[in-house]
TORSE-724384 format. One record per residue (C-alpha): residue in three letters; x, y, z. Coordinates in steps of 0.02 Angstrom, whole numbers, plus 50000, padded with zeros to 5 digits. Layout:
REM TORSE-724384
ALAXYZ/...
END
This chain:
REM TORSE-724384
UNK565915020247634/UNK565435038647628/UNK566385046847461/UNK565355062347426/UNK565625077847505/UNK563885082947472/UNK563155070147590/UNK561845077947682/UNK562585072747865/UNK564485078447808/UNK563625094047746/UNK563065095247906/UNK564455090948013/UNK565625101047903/UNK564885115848016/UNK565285113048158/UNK566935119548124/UNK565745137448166/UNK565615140348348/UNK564045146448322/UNK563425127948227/UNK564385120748370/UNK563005130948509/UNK561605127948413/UNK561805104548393/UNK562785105448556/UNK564035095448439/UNK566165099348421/UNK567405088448322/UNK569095080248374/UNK570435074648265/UNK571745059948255/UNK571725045748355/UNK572245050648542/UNK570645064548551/UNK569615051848457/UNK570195038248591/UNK569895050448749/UNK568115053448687/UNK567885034448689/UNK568325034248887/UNK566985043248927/UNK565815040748791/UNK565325059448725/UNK565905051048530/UNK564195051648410/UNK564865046348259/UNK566705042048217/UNK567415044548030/UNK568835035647978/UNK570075032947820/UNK570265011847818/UNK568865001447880/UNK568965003948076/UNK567535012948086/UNK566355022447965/UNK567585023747810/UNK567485040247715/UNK568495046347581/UNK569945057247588/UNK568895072647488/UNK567635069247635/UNK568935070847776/UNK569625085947695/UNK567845092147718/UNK567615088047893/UNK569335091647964/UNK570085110848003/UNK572055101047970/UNK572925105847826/UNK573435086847807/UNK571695078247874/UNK571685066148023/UNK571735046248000/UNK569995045748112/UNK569105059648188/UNK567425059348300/UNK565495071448309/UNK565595071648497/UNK564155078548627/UNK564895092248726/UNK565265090748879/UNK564055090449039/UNK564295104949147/UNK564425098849307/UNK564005106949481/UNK565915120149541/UNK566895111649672/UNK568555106149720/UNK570115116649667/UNK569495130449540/UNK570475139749423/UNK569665153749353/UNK570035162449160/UNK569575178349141/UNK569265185348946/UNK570755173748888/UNK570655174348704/UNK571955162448632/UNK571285144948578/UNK573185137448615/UNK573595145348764/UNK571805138348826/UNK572095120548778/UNK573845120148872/UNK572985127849032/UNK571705114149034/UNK573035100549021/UNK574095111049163/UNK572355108849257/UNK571855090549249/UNK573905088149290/UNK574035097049465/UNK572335094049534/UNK571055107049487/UNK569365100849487/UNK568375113849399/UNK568855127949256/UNK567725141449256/UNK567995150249085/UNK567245169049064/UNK565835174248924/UNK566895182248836/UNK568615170548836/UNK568785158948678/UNK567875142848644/UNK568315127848731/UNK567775118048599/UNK568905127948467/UNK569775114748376/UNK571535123248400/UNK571165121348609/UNK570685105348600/UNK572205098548499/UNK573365108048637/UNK572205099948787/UNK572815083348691/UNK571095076948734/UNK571205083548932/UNK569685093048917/UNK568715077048947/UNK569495074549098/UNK568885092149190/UNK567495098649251/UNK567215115549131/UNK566155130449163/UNK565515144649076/UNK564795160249190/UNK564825178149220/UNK566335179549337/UNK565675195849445/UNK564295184249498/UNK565245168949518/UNK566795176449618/UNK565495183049774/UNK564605165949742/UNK566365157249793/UNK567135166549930/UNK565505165950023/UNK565425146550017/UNK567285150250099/UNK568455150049963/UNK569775161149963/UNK570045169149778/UNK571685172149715/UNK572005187749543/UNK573845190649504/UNK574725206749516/UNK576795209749479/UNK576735224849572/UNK575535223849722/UNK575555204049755/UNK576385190549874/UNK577565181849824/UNK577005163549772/UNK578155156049888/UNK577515165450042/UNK575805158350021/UNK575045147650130/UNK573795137350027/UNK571995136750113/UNK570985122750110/UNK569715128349970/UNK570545141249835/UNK570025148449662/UNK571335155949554/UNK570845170349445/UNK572165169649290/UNK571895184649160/UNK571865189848962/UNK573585188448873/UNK573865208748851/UNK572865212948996/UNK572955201149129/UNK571395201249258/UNK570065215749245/UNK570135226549373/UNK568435225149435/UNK568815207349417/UNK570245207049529/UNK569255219849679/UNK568325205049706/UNK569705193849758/UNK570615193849931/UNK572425191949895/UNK573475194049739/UNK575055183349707/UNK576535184749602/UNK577805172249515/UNK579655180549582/UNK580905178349427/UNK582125189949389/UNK582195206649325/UNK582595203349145/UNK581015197149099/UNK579495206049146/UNK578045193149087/UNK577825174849051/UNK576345169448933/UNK574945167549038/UNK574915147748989/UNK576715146549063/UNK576175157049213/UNK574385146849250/UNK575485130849237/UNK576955134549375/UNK575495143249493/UNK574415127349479/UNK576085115749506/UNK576665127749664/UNK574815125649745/UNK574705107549721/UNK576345102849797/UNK575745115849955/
END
């Protein structure tokens, strides 16, 4: 049993709550037993901490030191990040998106109606952020994720023949006059902004969700998720 909170490898770990600790060991956390359990499928778990005896038993002061929970986590797990894997299939595409929550709940729209790959912009939020992968509930081991510069990536894509979708309230189709094409990317935006301009030039169509006039926006989470669900039923 580990009971000191100066132990050199919870010292260590303890970091990793630092996206910057979490670049440099290639290392993230997850917390309570459904992430821990997910990381187990498909083995990225290094070490797993827990309060009894099911695996490495640390103390309560220690879990308080590893976890970022106000109340800490029965079990948590050091996991490798994730393998970036070569862009294909359905892609959905996040451009600067800067809240950790609204993240997580995209990647678990994702993995639910059939994109393949996530490619995340430079400057969006960490994947890894322990607040997106809490709202993934552990999907983010279950999707191919991407990080790249998205001016390069979007000419990359429609010349292999994908056709790129950006949204736009005023200038767009409407989502239900779309005829999905075989191979499609879907460019969702930041939460204030939406899609960067020069980001959106380089797509070929914009869409639009048609609701009705008293509300002007959804959160982009809510507006990712009933795009995705109207292209996979297509």
């Amino acid at each position: 049993m580990i009971e000191s909170v100066n132990n050199s490898k919870i010292k260590e770990y303890s970091k990793l709550q630092s996206k910057k600790y979490r670049d440099e060991t290639g290392l993230f956390i997850v917390e309570g037993t459904h992430l821990v359990e997910e990381a187990l499928k498909k083995t990225q778990a290094v070490e797993i901490y827990s309060l009894d005896e099911s695996y490495t038993q640390v103390s309560e002061s220690v879990m308080k030191k590893l976890s970022s929970l106000n109340t800490p986590p029965q079990v948590l797990a050091i996991c490798r990040k994730l393998e970036e894997k070569e862009i294909n299939g359905n892609i959905l595409i996040l451009d600067n998106l800067q809240d950790p929550g609204n993240l997580g709940t995209i990647i678990r729209s994702a993995v639910a109606f059939n994109i393949d790959t996530i490619i995340v912009s430079k400057d969006s939020v960490d994947f890894y952020n322990v607040k997106t992968l809490r709202a993934s509930e552990g999907m983010v081991f279950n999707i191919n994720i991407v990080v790249k510069d998205l001016s390069e990536v979007i000419p990359e894509l429609t010349s292999n023949g994908y056709k790129v979708y950006t949204t736009n309230v005023e200038k767009g189709t409407n989502l239900d006059l779309i005829d999905i094409p075989e191979k499609y990317a879907i460019v969702m935006g930041n939460e204030g902004n939406g899609v960067r301009e020069e980001i959106a030039e380089l797509c070929n169509e914009a869409i639009y969700i048609p609701m009705n006039d008293t509300c002007e926006s959804l959160n982009v989470a809510i507006a990712t998720s009933i795009i995705l669900y109207e292209f996979s039923r297509k």
